[in-house]
Kinemage of the C-alpha trace (Angstrom):
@kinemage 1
@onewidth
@group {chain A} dominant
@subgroup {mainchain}
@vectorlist {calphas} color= white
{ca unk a 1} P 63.588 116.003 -50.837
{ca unk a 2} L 66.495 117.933 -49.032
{ca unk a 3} L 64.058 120.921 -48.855
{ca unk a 4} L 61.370 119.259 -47.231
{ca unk a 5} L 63.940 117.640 -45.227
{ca unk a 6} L 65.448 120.769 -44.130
{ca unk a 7} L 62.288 122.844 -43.868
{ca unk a 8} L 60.617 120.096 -41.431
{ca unk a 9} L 64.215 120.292 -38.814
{ca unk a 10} L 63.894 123.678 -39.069
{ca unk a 11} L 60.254 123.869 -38.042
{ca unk a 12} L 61.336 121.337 -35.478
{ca unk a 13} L 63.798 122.815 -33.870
{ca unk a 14} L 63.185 126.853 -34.448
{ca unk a 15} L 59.292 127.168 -35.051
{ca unk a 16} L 59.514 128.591 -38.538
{ca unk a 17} L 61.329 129.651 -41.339
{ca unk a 18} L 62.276 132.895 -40.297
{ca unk a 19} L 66.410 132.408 -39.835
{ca unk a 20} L 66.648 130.659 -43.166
{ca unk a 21} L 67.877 132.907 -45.475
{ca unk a 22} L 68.836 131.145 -48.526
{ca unk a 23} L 68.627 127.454 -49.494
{ca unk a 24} L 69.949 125.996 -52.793
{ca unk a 25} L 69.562 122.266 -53.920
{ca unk a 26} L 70.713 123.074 -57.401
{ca unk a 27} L 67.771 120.835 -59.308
{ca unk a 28} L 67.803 121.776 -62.903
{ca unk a 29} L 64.348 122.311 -64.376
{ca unk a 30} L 64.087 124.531 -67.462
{ca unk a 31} L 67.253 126.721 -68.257
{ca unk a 32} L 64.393 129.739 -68.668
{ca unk a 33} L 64.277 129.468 -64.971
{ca unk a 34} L 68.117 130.113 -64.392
{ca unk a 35} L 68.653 133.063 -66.854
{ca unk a 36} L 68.803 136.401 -65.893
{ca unk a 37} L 69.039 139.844 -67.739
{ca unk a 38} L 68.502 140.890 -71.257
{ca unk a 39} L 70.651 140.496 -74.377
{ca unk a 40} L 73.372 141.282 -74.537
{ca unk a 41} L 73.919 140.741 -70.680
{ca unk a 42} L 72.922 137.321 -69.719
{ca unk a 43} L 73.810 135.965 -66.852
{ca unk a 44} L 73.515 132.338 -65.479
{ca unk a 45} L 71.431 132.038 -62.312
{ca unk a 46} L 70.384 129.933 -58.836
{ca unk a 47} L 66.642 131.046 -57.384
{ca unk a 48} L 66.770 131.018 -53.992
{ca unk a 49} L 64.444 128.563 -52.619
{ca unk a 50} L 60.594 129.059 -51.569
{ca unk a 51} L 61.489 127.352 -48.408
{ca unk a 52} L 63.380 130.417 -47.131
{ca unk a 53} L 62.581 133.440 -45.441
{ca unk a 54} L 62.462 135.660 -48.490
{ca unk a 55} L 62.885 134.260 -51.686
{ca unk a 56} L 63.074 137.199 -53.570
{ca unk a 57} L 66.276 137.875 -51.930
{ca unk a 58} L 69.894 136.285 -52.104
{ca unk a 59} L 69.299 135.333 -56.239
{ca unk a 60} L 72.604 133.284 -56.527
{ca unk a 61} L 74.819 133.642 -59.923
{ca unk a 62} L 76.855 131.251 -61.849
{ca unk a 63} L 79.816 133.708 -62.287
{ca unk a 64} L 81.341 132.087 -65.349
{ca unk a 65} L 78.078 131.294 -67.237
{ca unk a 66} L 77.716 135.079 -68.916
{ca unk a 67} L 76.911 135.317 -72.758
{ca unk a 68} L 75.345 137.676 -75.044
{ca unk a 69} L 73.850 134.824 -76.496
{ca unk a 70} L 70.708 133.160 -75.463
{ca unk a 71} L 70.991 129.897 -77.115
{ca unk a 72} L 74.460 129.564 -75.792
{ca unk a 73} L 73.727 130.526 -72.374
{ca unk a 74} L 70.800 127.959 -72.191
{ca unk a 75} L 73.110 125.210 -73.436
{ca unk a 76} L 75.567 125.499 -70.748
{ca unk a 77} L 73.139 125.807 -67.602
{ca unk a 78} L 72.393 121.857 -67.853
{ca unk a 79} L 76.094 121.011 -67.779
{ca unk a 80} L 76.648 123.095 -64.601
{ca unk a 81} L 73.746 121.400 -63.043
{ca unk a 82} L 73.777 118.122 -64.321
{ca unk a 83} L 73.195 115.140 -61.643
{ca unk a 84} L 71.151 117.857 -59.418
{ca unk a 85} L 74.307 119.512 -58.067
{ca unk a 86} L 76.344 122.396 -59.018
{ca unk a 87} L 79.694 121.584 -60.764
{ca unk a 88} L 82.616 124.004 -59.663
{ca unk a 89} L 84.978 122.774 -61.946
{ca unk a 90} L 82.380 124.484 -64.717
{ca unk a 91} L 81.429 127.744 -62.676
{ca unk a 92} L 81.722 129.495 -59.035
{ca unk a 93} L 78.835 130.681 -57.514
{ca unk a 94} L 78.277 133.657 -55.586
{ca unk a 95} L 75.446 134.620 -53.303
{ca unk a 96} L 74.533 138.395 -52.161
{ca unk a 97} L 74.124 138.729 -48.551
{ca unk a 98} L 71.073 141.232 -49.521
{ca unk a 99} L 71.444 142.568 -45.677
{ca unk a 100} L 73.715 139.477 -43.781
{ca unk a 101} L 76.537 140.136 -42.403
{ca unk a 102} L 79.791 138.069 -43.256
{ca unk a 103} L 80.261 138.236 -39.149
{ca unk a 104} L 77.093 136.922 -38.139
{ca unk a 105} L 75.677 134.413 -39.813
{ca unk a 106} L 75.872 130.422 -40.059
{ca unk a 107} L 76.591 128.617 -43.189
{ca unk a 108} L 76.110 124.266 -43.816
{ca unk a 109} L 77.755 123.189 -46.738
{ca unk a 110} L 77.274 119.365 -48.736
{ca unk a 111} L 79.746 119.526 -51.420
{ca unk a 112} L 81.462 116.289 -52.795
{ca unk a 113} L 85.363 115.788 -54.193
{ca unk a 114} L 85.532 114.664 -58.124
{ca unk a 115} L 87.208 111.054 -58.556
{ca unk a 116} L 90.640 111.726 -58.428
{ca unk a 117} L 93.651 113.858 -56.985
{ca unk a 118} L 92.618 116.338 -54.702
{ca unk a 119} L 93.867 120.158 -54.966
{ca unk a 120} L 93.757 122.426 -52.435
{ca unk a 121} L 90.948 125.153 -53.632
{ca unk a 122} L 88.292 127.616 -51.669
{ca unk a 123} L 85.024 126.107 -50.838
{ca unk a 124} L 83.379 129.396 -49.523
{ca unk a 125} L 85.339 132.524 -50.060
{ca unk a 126} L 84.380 136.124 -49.322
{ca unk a 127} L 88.033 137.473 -48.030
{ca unk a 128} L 89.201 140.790 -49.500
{ca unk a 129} L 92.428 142.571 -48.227
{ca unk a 130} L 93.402 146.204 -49.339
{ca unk a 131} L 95.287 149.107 -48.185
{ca unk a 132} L 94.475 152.338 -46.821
{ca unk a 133} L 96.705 155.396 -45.928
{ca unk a 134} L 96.117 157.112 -43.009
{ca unk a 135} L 97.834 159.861 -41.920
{ca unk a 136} L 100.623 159.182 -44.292
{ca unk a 137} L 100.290 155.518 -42.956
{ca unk a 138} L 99.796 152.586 -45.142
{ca unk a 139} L 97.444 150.596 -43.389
{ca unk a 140} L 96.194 147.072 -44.281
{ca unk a 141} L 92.322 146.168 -44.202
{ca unk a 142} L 90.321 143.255 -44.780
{ca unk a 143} L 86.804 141.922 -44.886
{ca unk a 144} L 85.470 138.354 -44.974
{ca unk a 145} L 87.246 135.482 -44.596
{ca unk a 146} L 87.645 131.923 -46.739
{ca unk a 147} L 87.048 128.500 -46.225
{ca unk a 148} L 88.732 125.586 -48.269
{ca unk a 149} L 90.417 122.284 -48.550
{ca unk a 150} L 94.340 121.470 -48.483
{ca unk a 151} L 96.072 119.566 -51.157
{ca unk a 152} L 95.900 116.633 -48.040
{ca unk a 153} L 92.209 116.864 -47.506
{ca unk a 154} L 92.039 119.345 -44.590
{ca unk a 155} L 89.609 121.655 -43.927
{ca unk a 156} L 90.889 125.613 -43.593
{ca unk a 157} L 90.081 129.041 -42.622
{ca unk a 158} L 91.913 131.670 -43.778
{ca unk a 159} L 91.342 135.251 -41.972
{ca unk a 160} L 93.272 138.297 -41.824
{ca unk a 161} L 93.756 140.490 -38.290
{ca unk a 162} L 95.563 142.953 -36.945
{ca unk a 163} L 98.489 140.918 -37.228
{ca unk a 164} L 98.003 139.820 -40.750
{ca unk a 165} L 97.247 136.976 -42.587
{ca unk a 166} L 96.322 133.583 -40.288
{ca unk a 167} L 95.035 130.013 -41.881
{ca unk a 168} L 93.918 127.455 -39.376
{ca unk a 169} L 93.874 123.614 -40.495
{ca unk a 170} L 91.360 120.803 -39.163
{ca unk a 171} L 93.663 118.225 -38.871
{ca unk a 172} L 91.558 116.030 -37.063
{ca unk a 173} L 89.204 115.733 -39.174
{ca unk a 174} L 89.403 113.059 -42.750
{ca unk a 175} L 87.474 114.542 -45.323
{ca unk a 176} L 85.411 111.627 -47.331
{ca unk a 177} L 84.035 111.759 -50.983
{ca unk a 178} L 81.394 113.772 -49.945
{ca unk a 179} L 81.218 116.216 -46.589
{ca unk a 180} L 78.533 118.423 -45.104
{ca unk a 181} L 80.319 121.068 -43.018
{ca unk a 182} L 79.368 124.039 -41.375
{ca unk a 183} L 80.747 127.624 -40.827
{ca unk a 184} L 79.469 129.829 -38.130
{ca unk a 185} L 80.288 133.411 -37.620
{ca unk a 186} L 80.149 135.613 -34.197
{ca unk a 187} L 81.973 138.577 -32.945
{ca unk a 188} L 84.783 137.170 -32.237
{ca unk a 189} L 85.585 133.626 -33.893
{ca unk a 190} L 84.541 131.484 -36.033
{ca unk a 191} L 83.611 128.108 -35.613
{ca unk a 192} L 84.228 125.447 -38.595
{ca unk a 193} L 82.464 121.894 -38.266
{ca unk a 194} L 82.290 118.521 -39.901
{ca unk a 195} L 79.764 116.290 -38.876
{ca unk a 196} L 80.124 112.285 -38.775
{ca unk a 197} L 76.244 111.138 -39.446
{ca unk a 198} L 77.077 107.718 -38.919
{ca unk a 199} L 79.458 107.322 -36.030
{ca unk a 200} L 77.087 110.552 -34.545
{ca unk a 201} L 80.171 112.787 -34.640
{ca unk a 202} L 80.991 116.470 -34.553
{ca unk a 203} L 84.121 117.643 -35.260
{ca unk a 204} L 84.849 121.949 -34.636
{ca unk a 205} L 87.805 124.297 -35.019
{ca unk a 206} L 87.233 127.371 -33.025
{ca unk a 207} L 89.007 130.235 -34.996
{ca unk a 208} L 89.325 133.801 -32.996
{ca unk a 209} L 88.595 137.093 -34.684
{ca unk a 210} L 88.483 140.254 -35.026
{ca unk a 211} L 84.651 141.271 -36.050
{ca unk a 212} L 86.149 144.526 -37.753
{ca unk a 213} L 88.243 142.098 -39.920
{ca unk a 214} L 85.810 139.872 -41.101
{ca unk a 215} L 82.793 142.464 -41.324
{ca unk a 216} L 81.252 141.702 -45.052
{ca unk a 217} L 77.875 143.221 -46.200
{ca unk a 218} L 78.730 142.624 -49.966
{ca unk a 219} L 78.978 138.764 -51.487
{ca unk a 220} L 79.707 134.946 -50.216
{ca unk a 221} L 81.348 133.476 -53.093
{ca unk a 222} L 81.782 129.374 -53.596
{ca unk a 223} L 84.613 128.103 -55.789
{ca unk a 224} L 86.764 130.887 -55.466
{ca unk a 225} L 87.893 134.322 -54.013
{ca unk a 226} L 89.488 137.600 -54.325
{ca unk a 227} L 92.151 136.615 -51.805
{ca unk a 228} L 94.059 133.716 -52.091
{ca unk a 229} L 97.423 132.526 -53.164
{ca unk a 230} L 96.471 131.141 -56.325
{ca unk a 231} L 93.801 133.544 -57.008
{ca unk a 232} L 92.822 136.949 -56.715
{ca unk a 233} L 89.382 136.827 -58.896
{ca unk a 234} L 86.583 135.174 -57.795
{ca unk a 235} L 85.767 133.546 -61.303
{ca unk a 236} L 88.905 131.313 -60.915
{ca unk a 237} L 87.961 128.358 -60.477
{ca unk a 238} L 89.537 126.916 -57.258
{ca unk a 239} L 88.134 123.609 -56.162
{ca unk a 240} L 87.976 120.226 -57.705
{ca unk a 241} L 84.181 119.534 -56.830
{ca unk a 242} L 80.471 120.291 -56.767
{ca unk a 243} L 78.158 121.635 -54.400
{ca unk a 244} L 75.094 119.390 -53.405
{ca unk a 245} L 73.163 121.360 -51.269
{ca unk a 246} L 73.830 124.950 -49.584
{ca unk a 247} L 71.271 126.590 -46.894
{ca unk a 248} L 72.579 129.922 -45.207
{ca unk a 249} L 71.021 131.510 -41.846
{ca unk a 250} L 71.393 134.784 -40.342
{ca unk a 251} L 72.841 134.736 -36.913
{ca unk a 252} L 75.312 132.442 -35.194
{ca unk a 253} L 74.371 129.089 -34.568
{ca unk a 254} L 75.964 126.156 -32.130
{ca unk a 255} L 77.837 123.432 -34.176
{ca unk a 256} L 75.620 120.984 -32.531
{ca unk a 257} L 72.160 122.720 -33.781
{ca unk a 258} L 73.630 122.638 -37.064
{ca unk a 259} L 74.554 119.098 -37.376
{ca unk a 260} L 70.600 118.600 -36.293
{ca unk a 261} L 69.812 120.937 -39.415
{ca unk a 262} L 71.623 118.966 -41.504
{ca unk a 263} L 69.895 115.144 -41.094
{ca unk a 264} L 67.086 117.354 -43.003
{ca unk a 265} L 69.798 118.343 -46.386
{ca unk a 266} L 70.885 114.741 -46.310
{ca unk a 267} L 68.029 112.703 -45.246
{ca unk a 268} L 64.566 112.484 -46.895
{ca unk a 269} L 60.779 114.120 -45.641
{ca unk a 270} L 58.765 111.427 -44.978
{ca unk a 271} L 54.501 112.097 -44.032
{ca unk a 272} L 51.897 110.060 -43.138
{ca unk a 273} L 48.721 111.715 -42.593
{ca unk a 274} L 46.168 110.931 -39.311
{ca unk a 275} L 43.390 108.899 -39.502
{ca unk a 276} L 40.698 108.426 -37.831
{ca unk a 277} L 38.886 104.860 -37.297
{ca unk a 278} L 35.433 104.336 -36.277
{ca unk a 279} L 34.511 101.512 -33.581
{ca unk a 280} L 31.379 100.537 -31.649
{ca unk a 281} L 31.509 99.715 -27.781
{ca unk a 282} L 29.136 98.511 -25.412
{ca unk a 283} L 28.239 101.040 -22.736
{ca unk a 284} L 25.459 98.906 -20.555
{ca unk a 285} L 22.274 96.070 -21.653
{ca unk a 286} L 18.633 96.754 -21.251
{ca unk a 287} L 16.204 93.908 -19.843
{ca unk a 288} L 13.040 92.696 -21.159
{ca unk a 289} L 10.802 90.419 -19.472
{ca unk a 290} L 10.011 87.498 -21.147
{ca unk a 291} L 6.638 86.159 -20.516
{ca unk a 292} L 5.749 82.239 -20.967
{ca unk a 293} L 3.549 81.333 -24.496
{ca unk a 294} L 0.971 78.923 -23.913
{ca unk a 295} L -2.992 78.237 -25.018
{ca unk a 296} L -4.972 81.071 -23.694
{ca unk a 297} L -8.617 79.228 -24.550
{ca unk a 298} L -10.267 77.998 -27.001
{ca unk a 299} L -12.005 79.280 -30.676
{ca unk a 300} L -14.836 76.749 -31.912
{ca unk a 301} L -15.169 77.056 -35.669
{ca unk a 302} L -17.834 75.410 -38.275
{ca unk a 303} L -16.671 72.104 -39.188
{ca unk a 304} L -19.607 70.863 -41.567
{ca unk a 305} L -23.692 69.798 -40.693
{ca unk a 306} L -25.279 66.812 -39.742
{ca unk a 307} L -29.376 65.807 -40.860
{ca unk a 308} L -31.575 64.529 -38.479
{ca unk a 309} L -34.656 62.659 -39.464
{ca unk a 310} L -37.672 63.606 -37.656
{ca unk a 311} L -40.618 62.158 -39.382
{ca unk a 312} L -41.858 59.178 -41.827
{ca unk a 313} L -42.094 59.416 -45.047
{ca unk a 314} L -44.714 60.831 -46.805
{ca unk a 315} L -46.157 61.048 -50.253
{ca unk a 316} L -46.450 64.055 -52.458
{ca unk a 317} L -47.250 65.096 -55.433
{ca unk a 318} L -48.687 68.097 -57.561
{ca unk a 319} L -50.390 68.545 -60.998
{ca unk a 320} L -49.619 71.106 -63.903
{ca unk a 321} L -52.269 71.884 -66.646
{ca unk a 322} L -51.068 70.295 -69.728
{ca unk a 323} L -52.663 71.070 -73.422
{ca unk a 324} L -56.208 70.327 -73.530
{ca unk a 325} L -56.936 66.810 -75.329
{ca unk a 326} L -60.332 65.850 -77.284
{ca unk a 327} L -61.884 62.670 -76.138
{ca unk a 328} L -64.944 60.784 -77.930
{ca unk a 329} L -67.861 59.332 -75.802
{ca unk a 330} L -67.019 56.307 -73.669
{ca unk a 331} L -62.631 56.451 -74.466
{ca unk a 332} L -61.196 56.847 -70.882
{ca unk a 333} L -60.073 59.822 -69.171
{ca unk a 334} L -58.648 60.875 -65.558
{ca unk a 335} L -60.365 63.327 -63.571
{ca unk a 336} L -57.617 64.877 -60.937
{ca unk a 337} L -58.159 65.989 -57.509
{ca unk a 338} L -56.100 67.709 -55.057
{ca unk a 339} L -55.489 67.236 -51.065
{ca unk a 340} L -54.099 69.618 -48.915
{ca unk a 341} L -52.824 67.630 -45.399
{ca unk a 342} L -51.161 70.528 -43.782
{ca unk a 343} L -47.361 70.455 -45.093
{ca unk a 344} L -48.320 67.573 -47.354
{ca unk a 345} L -49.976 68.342 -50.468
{ca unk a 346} L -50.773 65.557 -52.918
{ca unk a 347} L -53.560 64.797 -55.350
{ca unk a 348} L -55.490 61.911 -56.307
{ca unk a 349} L -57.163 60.869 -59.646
{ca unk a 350} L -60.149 58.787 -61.003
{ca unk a 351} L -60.536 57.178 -64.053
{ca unk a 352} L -63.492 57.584 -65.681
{ca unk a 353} L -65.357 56.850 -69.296
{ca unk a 354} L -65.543 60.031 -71.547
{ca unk a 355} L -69.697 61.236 -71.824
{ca unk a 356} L -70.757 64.541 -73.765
{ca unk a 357} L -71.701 67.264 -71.345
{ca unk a 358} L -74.568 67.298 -74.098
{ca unk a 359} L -75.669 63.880 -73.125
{ca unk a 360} L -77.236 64.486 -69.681
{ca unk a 361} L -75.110 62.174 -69.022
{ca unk a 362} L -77.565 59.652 -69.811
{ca unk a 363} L -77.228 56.354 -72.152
{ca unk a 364} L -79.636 55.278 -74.311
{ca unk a 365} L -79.070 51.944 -76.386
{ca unk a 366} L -79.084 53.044 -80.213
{ca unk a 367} L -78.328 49.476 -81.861
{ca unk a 368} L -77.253 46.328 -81.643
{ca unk a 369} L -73.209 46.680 -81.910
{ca unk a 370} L -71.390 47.048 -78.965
{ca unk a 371} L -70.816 50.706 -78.873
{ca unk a 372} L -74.114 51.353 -80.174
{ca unk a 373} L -75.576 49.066 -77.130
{ca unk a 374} L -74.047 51.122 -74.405
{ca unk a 375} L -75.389 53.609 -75.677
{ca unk a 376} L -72.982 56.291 -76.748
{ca unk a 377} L -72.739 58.865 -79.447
{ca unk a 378} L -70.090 59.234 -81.810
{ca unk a 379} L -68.875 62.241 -80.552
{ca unk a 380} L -66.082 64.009 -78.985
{ca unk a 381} L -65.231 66.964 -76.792
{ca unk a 382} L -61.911 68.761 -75.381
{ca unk a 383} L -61.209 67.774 -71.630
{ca unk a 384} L -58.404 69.629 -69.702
{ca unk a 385} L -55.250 67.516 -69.191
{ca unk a 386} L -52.314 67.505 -66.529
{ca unk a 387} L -48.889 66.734 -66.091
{ca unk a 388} L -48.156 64.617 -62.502
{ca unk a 389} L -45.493 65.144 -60.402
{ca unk a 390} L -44.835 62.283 -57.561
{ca unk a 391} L -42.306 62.363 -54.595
{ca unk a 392} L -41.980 61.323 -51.112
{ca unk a 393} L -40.992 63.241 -48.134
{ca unk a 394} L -39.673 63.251 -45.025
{ca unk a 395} L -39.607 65.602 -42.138
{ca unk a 396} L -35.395 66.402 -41.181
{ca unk a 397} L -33.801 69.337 -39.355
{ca unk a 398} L -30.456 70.151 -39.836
{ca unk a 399} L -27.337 70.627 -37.100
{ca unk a 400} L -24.091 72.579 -37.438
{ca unk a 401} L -20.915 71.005 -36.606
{ca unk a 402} L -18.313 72.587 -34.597
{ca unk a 403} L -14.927 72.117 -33.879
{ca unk a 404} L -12.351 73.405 -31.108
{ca unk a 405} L -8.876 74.961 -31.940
{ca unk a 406} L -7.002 76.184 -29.418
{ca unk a 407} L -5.937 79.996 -29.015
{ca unk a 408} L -2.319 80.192 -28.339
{ca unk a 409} L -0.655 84.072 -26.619
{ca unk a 410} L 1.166 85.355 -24.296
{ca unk a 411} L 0.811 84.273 -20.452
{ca unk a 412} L 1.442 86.029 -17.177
{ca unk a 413} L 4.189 83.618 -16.083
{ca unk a 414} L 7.575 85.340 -16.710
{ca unk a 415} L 9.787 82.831 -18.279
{ca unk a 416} L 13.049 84.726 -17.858
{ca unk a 417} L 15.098 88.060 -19.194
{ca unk a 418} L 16.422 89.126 -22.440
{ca unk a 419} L 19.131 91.382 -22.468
{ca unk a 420} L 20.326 93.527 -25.193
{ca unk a 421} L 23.974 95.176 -25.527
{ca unk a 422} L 23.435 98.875 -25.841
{ca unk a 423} L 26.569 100.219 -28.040
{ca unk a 424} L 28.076 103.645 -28.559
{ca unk a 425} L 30.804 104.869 -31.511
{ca unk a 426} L 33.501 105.964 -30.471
{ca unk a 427} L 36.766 107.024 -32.923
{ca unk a 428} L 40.414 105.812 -32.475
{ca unk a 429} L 42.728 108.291 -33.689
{ca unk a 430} L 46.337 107.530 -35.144
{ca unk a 431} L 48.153 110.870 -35.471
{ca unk a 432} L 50.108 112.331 -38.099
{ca unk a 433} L 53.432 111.196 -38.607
{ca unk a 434} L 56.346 112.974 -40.319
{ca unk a 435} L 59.874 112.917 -39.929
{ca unk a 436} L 63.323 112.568 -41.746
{ca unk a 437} L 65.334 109.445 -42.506
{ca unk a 438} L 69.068 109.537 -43.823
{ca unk a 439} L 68.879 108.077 -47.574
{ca unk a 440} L 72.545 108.956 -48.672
{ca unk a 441} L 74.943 106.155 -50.233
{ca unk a 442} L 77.112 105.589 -47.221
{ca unk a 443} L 79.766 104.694 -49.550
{ca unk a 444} L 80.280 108.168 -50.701
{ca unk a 445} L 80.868 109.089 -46.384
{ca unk a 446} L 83.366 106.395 -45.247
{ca unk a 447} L 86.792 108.289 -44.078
{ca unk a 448} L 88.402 106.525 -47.057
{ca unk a 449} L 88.580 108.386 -49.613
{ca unk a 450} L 91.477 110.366 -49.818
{ca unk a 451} L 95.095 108.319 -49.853
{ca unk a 452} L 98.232 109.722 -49.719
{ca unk a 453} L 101.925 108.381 -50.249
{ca unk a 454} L 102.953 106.326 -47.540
{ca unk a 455} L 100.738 108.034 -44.936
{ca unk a 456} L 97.155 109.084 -44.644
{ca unk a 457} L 97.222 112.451 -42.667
């Protein structure tokens, strides 16, 4: 996360982007990513990162990963990049300034020592010194300038002026396993830094110039240089190490700025997004009389009926013709009458001994036998019979029944107040949070690393 890191300081401290020129972290994704040209001209390759200014500027190059072989060249990329950093032992690397100027521009560095003795060697190295004849005159030149390590662990610069070659040495400052430095160019100096993250230390060697000397338009190259006692090629391989991370600005920059750019290279981008929590609150209560319940009258409702005799009781009765029957002279018959007493009807009946309508109704003895005395004839005739129906009754009137229920409301005696909270959202915001928090092994910092025989210098 050292580009997140670096890109959040940066927007931090500057507002944007726009000073970064090139940033390297060295991940290794695909080796189709970090192979340039065609065949037979391959060379091994660094994108600069999209955090910068222009990434389509400053492409870096592994200067001793070259091959007219594909294959071959994709086979060695992951070895110069393995563990995420760039091994120097395997390859320099060399950036084009692509419109920088070797004399203005600022430069951090996080490079780390291999286990082991330590050589001295060129970290960053862009000097160049030549001749020119003027006038007859043999006059020497320069451009650029180089930064490196001591066979005891020092930091260096190495410039050339008008009165020749110059190296200053950091002696103050104990390199550890690994070091982020940084190298800032003005007109006249330059300004080499080590920062102490943990005991919140900055260490600087001012180094005075000439601007002419150390004007460069062309190449910053890491691992090596064209100028230097062991070396005059910058594909030797100079320094026993690898480079973590590398981010280069245009334009001088205070040692102190720098160290504050490089918490982001080390440290990791942390961000927690905003949110946004809805609560309720009460603003105020509205009242609302409460009026006393109680029975407001009353609702009378059938309960049942009650009968009320009014009158003795009476007979009744009624007759129904029946089929006609045939009686004979002197057999015994009933002879029905009806009575009509107001609301009572009834009817009333005499018996009476069967003569022919024939007969006059007159007897005349025929004999000397009984039936024949009373004088009746042995003959018979159809009389019209009834059915009876009897009954008593009894004058009555009949009463409804009521009974009372209570109606129950609302009265006009307040009883009290009821009040009711009257609420309102409102939103509690937490905002956004981002930052960066050192995650390096510590280990790998301590001023302990590098040992020497019978003294540490």
């Amino acid at each position: 996360m050292s580009a997140q890191g670096l890109l959040f300081k940066i927007q931090e401290n500057l507002g944007s982007n726009q000073r970064l020129s090139a940033f390297y972290d060295f991940i290794y994704s695909s080796s189709e990513d970090n192979v340039e040209g065609t065949v037979p001209s391959l060379t091994g390759i660094q994108k600069n990162s999209a955090i910068s200014n222009d990434s389509s500027l400053h492409t870096g190059f592994l200067l001793n990963i070259v091959s007219d072989n594909g294959s071959e060249i994709s086979g060695q990329i992951p070895i110069a990049l393995q563990n995420d950093k760039l091994d120097l032992t395997y390859t320099n690397f060399q950036v084009p300034l692509d419109g920088l100027n070797a004399n203005n521009l600022a430069a951090l560095i996080d490079f780390e020592f291999k286990d082991g003795d330590i050589d001295d060697g060129i970290i960053l190295g862009c000097l160049k010194t030549g001749e020119e004849t003027i006038q007859s005159f043999d006059i020497e030149n320069s451009e650029g300038f180089n930064i490196g390590v001591t066979d005891r662990g020092h930091l260096f610069c190495q410039t050339f002026g008008p009165n020749g070659d110059s190296i200053d040495v950091m002696y103050s400052v104990e390199l550890s396993k690994r070091n982020l430095i940084a190298v800032s160019t003005a007109e006249s100096f330059i300004t080499l830094s080590s920062f102490d993250y943990f005991n919140n230390l900055v260490r600087s060697l001012e180094i005075p110039v000439d601007q002419n000397y150390i004007s460069s338009n062309s190449v910053l190259n890491f691992g090596g240089s064209d100028s230097y006692f062991r070396s005059n090629n910058n594909t030797d391989k100079t320094f026993s190490g690898s480079l973590n991370n590398l981010a280069i600005f245009s334009g001088y920059m205070e040692e102190e700025f720098l160290k504050d750019l490089g918490e982001g290279i080390l440290g990791d981008y942390s961000y927690t997004a905003g949110t946004e929590t809805i609560e309720q609150r009460i603003t105020g209560y509205s009242e609302t009389i409460v009026y006393r319940t109680g029975i407001t009258g009353y609702d009378y409702v059938p309960t049942g009926t009650l009968e009320i005799i009014t009158a003795r009781e009476e007979f009744t009765g009624s007759i129904t013709s029946a089929s006609d029957e045939t009686k004979v002279e002197g057999e015994r018959y009933y002879k029905y009458y009806t009575l009509n007493n107001g609301n009572i009807q009834t009817f009333y009946k005499e018996e009476l001994g069967k003569l022919h309508s024939d007969s006059g109704y007159i007897y005349y003895p025929t004999g000397e036998d009984a039936y024949d005395t009373l004088g009746l004839n042995d003959v018979s005739e159809s009389i019209s019979a009834y059915t009876e129906t009897t009954g008593i009754i009894q004058g009555k009137i009949s009463i409804d029944l009521f009974g009372k229920t209570p109606l129950t409301g609302v009265l006009s005696e307040v009883s009290g107040v009821t009040q009711t909270p009257l609420e309102e959202s409102y939103s509690i915001y937490t905002l956004a949070s981002s930052g960066v928090s050192m995650s390096v092994d510590s280990e790998d910092f301590k001023k302990n690393f590098i040992y020497y025989i019978g003294d540490r210098s």
